[in-house]
Biopython code that builds the backbone (N, CA, C, O; Angstrom):
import numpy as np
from Bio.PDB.StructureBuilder import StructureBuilder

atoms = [
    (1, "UNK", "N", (61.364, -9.510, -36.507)),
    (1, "UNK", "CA", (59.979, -9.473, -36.894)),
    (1, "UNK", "C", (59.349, -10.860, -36.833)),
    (1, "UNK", "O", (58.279, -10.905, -36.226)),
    (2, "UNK", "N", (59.868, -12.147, -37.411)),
    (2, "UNK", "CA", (59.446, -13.624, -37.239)),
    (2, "UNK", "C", (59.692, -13.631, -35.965)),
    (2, "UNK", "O", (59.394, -14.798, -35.709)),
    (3, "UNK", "N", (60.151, -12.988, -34.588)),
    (3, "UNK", "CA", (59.903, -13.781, -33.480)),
    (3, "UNK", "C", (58.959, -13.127, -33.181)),
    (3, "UNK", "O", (58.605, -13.655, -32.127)),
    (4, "UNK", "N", (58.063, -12.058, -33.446)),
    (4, "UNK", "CA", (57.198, -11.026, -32.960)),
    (4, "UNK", "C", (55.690, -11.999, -33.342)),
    (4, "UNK", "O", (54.731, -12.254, -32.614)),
    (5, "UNK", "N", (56.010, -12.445, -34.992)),
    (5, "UNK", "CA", (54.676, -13.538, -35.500)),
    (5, "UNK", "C", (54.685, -14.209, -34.408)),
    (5, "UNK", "O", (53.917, -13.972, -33.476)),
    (6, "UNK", "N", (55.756, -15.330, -34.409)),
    (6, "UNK", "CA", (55.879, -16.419, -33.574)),
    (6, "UNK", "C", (55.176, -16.091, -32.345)),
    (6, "UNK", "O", (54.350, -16.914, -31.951)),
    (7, "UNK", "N", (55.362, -15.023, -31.666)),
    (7, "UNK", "CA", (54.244, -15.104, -30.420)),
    (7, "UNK", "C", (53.206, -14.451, -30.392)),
    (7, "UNK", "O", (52.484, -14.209, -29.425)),
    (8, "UNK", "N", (53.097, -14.126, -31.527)),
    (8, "UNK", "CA", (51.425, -13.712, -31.510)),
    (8, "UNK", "C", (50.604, -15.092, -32.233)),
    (8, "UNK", "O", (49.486, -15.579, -32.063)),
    (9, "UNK", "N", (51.294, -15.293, -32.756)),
    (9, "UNK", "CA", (50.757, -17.059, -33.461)),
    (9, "UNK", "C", (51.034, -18.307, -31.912)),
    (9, "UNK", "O", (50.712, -19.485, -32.067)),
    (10, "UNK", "N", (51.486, -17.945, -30.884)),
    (10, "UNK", "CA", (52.376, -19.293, -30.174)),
    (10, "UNK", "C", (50.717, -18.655, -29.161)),
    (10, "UNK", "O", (49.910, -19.410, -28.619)),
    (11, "UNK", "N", (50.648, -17.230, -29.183)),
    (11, "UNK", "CA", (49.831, -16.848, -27.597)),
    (11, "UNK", "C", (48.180, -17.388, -28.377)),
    (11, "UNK", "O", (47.358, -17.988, -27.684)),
    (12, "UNK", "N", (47.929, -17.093, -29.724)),
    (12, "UNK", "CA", (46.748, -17.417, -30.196)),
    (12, "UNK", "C", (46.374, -18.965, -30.298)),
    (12, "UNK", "O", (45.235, -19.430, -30.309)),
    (13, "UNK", "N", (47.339, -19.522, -30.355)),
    (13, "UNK", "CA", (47.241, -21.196, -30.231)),
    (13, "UNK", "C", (47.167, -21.695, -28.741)),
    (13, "UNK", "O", (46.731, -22.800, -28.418)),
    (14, "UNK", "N", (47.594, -20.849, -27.973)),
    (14, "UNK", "CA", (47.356, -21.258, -26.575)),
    (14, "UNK", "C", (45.977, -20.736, -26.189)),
    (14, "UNK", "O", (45.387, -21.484, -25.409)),
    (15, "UNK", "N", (45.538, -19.998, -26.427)),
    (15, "UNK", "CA", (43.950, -19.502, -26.136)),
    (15, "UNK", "C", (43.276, -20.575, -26.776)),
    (15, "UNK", "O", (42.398, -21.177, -26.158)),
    (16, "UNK", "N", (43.593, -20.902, -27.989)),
    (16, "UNK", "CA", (42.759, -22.114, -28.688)),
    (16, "UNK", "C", (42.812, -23.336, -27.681)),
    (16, "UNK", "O", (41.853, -23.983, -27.261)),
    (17, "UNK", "N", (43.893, -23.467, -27.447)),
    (17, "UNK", "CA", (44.239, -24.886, -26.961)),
    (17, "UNK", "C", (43.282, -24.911, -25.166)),
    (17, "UNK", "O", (42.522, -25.806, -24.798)),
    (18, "UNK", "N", (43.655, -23.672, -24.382)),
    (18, "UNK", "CA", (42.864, -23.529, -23.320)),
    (18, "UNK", "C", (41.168, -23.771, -23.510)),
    (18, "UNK", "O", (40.380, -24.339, -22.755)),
    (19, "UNK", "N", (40.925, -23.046, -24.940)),
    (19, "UNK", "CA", (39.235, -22.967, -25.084)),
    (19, "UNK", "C", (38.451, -24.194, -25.323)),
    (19, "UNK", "O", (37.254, -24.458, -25.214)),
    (20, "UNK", "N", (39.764, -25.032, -25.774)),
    (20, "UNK", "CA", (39.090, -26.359, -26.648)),
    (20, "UNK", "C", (39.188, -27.069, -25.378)),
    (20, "UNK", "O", (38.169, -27.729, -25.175)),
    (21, "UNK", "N", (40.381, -27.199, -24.109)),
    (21, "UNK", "CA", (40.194, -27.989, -23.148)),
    (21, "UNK", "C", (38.884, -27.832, -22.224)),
    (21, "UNK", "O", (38.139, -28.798, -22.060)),
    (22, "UNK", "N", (38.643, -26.664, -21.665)),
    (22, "UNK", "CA", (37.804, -26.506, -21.349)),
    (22, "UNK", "C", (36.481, -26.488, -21.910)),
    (22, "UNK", "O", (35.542, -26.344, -21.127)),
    (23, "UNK", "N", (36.156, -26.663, -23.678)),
    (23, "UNK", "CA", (34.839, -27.552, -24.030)),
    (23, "UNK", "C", (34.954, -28.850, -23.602)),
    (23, "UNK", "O", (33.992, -29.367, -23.034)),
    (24, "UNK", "N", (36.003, -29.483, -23.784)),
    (24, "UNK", "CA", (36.045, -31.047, -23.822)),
    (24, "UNK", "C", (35.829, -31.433, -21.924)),
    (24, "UNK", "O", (35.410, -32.489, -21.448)),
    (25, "UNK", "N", (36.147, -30.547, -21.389)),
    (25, "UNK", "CA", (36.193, -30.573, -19.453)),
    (25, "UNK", "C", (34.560, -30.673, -19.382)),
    (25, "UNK", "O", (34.088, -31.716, -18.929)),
    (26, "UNK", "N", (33.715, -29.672, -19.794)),
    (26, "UNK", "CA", (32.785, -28.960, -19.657)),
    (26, "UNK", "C", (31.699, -30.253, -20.162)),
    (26, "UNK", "O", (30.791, -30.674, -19.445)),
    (27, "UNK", "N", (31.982, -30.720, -21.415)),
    (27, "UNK", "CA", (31.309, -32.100, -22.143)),
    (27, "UNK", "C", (31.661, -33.585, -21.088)),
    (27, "UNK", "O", (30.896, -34.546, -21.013)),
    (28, "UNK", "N", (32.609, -33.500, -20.556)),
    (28, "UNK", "CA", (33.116, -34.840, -19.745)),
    (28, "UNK", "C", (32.094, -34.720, -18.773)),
    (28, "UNK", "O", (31.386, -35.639, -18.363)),
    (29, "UNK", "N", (32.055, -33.349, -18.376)),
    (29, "UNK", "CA", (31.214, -32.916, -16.627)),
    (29, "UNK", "C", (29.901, -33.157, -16.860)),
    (29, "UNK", "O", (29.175, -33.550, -15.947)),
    (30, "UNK", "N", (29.359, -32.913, -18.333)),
    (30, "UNK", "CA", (27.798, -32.642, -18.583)),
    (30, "UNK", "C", (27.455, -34.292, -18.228)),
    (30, "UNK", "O", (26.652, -34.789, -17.438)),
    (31, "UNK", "N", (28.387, -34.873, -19.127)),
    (31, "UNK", "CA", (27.558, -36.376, -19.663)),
    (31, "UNK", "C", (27.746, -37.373, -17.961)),
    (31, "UNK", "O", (27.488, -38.576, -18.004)),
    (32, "UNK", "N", (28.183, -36.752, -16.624)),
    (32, "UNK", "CA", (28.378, -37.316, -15.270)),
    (32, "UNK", "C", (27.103, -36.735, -14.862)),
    (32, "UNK", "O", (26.436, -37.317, -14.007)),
    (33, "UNK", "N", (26.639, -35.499, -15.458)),
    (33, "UNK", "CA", (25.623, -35.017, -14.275)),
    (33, "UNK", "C", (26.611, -33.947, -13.420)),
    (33, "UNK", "O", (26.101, -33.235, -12.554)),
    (34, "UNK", "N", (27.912, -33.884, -13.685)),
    (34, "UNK", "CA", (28.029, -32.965, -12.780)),
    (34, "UNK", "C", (28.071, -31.462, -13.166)),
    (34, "UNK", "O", (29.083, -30.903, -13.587)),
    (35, "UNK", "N", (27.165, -31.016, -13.025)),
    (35, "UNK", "CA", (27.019, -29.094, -13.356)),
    (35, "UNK", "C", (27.512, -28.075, -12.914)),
    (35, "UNK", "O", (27.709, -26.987, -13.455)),
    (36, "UNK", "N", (27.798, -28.578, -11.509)),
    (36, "UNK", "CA", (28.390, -26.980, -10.756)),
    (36, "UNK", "C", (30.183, -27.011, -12.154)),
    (36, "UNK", "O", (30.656, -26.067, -12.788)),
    (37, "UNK", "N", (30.581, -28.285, -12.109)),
    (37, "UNK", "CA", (32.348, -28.193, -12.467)),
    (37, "UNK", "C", (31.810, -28.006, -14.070)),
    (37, "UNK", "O", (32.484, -27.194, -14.703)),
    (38, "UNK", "N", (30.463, -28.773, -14.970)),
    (38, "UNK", "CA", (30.301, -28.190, -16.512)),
    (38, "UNK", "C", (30.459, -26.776, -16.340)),
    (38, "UNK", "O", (31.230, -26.111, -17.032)),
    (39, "UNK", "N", (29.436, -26.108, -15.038)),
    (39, "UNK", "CA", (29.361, -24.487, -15.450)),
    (39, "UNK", "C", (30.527, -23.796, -14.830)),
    (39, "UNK", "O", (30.527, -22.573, -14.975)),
    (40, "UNK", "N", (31.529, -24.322, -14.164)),
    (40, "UNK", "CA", (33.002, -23.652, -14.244)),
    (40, "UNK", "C", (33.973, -23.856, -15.476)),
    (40, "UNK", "O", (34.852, -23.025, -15.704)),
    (41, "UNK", "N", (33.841, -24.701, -16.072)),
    (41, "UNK", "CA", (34.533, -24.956, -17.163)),
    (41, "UNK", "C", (33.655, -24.067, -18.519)),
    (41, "UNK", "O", (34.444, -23.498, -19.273)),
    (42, "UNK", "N", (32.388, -23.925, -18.832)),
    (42, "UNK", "CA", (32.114, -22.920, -19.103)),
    (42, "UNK", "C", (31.960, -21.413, -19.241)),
    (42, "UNK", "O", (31.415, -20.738, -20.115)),
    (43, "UNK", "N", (32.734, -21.016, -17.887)),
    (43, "UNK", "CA", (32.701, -19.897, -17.447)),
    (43, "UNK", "C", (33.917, -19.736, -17.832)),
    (43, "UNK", "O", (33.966, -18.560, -18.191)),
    (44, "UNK", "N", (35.315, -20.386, -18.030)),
    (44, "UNK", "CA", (36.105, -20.221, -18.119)),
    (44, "UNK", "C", (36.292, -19.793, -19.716)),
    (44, "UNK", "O", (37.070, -18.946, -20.157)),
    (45, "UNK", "N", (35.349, -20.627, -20.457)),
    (45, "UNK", "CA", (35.072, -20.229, -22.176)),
    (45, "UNK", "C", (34.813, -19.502, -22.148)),
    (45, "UNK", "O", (34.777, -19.157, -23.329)),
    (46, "UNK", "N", (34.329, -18.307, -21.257)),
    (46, "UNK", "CA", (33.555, -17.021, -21.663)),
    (46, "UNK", "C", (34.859, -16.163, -21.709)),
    (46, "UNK", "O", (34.908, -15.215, -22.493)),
    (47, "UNK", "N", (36.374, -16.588, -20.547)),
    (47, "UNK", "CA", (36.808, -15.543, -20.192)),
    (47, "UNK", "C", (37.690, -15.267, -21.430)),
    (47, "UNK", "O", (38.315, -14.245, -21.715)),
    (48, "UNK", "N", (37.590, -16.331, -22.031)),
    (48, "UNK", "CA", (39.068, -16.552, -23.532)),
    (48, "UNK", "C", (37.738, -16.004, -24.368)),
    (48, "UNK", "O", (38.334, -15.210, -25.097)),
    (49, "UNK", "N", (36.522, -15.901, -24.709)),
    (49, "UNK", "CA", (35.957, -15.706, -25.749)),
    (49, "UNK", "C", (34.589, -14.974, -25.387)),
    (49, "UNK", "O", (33.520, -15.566, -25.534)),
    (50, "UNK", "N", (34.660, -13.569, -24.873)),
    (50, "UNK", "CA", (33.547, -12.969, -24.316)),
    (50, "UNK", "C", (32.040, -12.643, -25.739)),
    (50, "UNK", "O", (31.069, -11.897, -25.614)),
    (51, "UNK", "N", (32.350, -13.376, -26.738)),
    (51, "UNK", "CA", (31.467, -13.070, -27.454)),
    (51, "UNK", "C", (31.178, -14.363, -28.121)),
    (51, "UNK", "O", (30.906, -14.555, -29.306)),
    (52, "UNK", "N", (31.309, -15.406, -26.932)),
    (52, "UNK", "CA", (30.698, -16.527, -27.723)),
    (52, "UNK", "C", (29.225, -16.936, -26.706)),
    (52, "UNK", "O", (29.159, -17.663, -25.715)),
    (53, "UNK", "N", (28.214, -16.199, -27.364)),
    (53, "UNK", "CA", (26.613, -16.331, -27.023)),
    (53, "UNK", "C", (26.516, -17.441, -26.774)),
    (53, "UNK", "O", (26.482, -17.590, -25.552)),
    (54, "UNK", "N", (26.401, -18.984, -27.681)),
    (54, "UNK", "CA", (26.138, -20.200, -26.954)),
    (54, "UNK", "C", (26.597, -20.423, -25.262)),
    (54, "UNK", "O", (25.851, -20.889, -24.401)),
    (55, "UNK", "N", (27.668, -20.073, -25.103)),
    (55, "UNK", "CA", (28.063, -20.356, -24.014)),
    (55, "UNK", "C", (27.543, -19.614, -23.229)),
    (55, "UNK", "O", (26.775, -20.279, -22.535)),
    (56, "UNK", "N", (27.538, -18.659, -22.971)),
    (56, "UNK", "CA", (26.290, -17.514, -22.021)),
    (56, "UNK", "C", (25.049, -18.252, -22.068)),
    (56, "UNK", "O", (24.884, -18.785, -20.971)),
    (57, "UNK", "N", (23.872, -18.576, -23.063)),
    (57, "UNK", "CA", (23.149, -19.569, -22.980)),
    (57, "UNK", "C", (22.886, -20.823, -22.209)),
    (57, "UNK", "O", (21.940, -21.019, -21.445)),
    (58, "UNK", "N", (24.004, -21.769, -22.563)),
    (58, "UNK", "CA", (24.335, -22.897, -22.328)),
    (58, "UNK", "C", (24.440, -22.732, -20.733)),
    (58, "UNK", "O", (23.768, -23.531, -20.080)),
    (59, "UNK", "N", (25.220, -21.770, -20.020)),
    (59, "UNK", "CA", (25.706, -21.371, -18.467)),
    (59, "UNK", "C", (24.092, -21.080, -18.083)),
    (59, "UNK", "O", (23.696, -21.951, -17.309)),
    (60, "UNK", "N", (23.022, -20.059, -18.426)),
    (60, "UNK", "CA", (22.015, -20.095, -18.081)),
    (60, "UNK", "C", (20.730, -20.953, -17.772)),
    (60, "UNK", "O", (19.794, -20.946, -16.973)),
    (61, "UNK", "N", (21.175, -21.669, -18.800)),
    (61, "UNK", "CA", (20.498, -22.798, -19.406)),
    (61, "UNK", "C", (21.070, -23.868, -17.811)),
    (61, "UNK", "O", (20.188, -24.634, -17.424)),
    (62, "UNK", "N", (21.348, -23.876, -17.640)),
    (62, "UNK", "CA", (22.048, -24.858, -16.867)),
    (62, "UNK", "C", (21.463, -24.270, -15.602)),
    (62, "UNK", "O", (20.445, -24.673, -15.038)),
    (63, "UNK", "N", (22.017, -23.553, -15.335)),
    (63, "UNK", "CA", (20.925, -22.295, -14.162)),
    (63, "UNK", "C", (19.855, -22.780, -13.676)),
    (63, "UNK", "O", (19.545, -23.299, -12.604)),
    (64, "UNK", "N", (19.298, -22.511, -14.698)),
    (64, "UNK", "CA", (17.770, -22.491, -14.534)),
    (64, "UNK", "C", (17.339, -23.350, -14.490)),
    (64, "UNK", "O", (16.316, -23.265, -13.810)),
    (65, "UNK", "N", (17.555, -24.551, -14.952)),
    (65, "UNK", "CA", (17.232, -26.280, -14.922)),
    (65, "UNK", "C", (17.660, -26.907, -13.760)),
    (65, "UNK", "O", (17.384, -28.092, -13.573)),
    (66, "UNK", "N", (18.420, -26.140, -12.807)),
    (66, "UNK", "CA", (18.747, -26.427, -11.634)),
    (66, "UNK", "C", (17.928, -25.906, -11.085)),
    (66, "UNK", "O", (18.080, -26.268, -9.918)),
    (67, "UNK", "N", (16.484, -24.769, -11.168)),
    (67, "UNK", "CA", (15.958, -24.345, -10.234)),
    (67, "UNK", "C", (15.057, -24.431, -10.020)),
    (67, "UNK", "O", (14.401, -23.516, -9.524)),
    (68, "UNK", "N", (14.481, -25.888, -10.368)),
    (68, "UNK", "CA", (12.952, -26.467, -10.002)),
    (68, "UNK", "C", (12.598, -26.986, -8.346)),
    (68, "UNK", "O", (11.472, -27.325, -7.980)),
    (69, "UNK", "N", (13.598, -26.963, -7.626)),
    (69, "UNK", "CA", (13.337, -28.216, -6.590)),
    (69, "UNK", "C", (13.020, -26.943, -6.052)),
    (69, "UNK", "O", (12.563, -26.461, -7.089)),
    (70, "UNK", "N", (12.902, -25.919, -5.111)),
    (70, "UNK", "CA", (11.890, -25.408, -4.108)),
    (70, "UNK", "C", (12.525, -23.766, -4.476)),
    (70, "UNK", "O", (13.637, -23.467, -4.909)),
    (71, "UNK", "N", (11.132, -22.706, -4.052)),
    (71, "UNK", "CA", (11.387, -21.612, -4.001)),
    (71, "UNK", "C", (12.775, -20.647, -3.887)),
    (71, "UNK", "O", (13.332, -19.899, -4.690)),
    (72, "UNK", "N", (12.967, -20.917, -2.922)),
    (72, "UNK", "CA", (14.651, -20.400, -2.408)),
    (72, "UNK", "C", (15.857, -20.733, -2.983)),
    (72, "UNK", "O", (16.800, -19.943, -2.937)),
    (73, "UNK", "N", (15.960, -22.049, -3.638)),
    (73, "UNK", "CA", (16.483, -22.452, -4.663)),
    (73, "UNK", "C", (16.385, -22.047, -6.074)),
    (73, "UNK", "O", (17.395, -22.224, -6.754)),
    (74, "UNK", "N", (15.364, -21.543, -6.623)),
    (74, "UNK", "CA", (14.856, -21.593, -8.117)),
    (74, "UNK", "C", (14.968, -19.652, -8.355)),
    (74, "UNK", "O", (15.137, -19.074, -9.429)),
    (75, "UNK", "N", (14.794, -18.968, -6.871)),
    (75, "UNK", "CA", (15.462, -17.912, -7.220)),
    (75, "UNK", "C", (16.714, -18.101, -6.867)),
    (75, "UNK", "O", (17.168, -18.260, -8.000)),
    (76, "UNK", "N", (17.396, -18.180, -6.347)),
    (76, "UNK", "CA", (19.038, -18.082, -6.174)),
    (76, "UNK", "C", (19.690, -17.869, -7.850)),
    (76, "UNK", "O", (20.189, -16.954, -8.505)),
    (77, "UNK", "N", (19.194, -19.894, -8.125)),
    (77, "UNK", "CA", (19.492, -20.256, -9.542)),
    (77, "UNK", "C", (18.806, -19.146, -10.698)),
    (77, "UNK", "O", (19.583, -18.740, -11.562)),
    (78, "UNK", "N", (17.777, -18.789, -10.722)),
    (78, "UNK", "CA", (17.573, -17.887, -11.401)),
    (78, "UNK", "C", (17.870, -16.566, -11.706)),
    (78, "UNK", "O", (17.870, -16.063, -12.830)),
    (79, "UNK", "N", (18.105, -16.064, -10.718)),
    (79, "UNK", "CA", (19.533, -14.741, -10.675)),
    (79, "UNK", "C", (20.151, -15.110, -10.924)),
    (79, "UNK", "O", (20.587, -14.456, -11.871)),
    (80, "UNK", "N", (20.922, -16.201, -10.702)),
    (80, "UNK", "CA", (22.252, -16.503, -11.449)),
    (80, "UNK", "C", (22.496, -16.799, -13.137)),
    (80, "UNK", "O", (23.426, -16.561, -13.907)),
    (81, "UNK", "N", (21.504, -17.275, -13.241)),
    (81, "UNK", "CA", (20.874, -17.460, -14.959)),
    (81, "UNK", "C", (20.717, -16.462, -15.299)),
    (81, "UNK", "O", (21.353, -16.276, -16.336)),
    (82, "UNK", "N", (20.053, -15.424, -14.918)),
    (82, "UNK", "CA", (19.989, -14.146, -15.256)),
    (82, "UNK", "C", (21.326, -13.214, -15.529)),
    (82, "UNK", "O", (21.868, -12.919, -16.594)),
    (83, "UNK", "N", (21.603, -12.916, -14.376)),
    (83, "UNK", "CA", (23.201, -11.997, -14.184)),
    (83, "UNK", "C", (24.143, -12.603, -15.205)),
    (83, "UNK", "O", (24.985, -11.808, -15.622)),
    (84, "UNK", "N", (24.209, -14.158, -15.836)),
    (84, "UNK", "CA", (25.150, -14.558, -17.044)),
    (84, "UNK", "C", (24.381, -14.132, -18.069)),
    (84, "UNK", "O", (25.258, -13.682, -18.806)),
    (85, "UNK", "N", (23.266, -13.939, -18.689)),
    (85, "UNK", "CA", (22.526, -13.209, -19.267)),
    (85, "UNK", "C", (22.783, -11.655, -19.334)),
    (85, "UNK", "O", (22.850, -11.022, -20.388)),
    (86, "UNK", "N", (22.890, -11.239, -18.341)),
    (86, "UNK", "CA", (23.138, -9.790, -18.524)),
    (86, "UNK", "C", (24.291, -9.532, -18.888)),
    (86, "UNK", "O", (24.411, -8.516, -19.574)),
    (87, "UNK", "N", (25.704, -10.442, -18.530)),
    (87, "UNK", "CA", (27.082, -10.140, -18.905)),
    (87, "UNK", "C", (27.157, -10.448, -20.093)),
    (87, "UNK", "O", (27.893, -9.746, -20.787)),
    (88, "UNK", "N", (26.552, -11.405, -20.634)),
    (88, "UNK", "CA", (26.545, -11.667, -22.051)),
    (88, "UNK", "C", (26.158, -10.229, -22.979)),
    (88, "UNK", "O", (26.798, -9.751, -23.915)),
    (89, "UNK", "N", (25.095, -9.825, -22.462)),
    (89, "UNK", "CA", (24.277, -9.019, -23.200)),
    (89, "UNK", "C", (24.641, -7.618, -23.044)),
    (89, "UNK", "O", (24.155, -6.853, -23.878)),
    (90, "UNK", "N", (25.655, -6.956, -21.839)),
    (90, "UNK", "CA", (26.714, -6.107, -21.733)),
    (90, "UNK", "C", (28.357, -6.121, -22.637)),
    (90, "UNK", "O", (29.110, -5.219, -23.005)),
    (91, "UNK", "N", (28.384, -7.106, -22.703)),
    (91, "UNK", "CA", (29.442, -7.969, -23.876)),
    (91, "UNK", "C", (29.075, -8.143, -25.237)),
    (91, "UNK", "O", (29.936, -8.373, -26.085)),
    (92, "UNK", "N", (27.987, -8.061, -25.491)),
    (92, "UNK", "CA", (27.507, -8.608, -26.944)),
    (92, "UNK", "C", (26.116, -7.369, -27.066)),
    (92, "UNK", "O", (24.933, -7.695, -27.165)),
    (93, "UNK", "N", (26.604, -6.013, -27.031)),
    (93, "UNK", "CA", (25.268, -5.121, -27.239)),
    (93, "UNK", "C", (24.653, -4.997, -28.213)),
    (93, "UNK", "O", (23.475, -4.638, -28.209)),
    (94, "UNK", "N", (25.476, -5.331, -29.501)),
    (94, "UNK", "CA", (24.806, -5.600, -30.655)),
    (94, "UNK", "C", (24.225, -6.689, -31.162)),
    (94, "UNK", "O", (23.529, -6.606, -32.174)),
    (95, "UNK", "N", (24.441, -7.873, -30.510)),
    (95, "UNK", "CA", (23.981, -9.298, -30.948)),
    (95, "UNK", "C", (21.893, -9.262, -30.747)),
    (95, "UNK", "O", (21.292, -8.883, -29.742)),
    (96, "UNK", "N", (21.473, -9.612, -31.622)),
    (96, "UNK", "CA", (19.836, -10.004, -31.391)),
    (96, "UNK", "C", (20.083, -10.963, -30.794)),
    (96, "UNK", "O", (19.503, -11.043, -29.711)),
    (97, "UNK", "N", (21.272, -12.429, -31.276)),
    (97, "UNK", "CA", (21.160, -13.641, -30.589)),
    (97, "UNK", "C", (21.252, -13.234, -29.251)),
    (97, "UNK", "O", (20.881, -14.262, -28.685)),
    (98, "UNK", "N", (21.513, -12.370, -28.309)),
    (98, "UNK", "CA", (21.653, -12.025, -27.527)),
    (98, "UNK", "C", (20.784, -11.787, -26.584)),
    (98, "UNK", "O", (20.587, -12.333, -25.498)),
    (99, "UNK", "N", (20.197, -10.752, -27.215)),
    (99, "UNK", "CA", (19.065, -10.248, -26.715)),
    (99, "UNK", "C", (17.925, -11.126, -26.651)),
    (99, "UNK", "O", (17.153, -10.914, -25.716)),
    (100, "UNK", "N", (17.615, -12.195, -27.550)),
    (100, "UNK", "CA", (16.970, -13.052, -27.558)),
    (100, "UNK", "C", (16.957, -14.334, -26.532)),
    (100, "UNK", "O", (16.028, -15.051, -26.162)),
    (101, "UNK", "N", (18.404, -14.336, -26.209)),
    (101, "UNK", "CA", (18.297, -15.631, -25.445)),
    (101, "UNK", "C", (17.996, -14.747, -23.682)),
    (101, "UNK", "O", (17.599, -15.315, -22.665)),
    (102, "UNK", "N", (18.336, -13.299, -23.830)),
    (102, "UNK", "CA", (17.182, -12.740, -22.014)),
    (102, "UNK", "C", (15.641, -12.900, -22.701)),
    (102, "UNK", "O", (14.858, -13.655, -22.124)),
    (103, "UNK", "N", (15.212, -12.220, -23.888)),
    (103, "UNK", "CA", (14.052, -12.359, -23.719)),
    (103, "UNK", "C", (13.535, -14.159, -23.492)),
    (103, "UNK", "O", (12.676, -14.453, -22.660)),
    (104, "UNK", "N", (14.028, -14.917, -24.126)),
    (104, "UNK", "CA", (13.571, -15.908, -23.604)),
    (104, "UNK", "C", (13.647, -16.098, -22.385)),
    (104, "UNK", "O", (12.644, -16.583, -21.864)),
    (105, "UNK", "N", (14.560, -15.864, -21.706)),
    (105, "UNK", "CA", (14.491, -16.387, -19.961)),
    (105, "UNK", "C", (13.358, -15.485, -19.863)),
    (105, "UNK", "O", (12.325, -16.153, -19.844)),
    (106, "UNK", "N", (13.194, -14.581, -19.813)),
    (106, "UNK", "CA", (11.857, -13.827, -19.029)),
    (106, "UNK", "C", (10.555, -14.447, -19.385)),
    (106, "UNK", "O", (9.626, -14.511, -18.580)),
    (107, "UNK", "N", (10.501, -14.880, -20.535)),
    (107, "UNK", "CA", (9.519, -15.765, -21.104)),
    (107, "UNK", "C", (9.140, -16.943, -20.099)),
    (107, "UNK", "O", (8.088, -17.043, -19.467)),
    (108, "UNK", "N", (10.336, -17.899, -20.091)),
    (108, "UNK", "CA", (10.454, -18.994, -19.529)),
    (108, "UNK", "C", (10.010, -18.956, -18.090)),
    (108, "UNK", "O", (9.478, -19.838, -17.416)),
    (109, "UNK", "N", (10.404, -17.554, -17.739)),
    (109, "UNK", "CA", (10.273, -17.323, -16.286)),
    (109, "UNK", "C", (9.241, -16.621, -15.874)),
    (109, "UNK", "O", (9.321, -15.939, -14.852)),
    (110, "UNK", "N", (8.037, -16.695, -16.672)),
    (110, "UNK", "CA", (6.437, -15.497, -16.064)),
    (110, "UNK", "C", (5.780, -16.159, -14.985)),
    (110, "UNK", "O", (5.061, -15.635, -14.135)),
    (111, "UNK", "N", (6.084, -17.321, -15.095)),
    (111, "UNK", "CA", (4.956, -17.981, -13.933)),
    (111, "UNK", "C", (5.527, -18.164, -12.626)),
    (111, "UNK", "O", (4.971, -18.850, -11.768)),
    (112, "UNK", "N", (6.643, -17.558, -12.448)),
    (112, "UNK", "CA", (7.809, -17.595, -11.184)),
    (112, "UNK", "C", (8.253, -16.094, -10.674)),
    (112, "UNK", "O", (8.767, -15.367, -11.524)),
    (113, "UNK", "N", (8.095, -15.610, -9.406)),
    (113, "UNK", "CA", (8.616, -14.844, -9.274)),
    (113, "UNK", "C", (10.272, -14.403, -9.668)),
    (113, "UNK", "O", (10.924, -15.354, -10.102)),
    (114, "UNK", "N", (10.773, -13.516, -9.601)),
    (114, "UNK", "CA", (12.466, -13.655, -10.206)),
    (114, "UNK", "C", (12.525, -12.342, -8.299)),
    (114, "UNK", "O", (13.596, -11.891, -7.894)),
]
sb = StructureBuilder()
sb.init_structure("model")
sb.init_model(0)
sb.init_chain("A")
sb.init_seg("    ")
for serial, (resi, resn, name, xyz) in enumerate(atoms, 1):
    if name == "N":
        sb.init_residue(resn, " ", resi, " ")
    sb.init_atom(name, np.array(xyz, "f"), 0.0, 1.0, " ", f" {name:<3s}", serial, name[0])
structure = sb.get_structure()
């Protein structure tokens, strides 16, 4: 029975330990400017923790701030901001924080085609 704890305690400390590397990856990447590798290292937080909303946010958020420089660009990025929005919000059906952070993108996004 203690070796049965032991790896349910050894596998839960390794999810921790994966989730926390990949904040600290994700924070190294932000403060370079580099976004495409912040929002893979973010994406990777979603896969250990599908109900952590900041990070769905944060991945959108990132999106979309990438999609000022020209038309063809700002939708690409904006579907893509979106569609992490929707997985969030397929993942988290009960969260308002949820629901709140699409209604804001649609907000954010009236004066732009999507």
């Amino acid at each position: 029975m203690n070796s049965i704890l032991f790896l349910l305690l050894f596998n839960f400390q390794s999810i921790d330990n994966k989730y926390n590397y990949h904040t600290e990856k994700a924070d190294i990447y932000y403060h370079r400017g580099d976004y495409p590798n912040m929002i893979f290292h973010l994406k990777e937080k979603i896969k250990l923790d599908k109900h952590d909303i900041g990070t769905y946010a944060d991945i959108a958020y990132y999106y979309w701030s990438m999609s000022v420089d020209d038309t063809k660009r700002r939708k690409e990025f904006q579907l893509k901001a979106l569609n992490i929005l929707l997985e969030g919000l397929k993942n988290n059906k009960d969260s308002a924080d949820m629901l709140d952070e699409v209604g804001n993108f649609f907000l954010h996004n009236l004066n732009h085609d999507l």
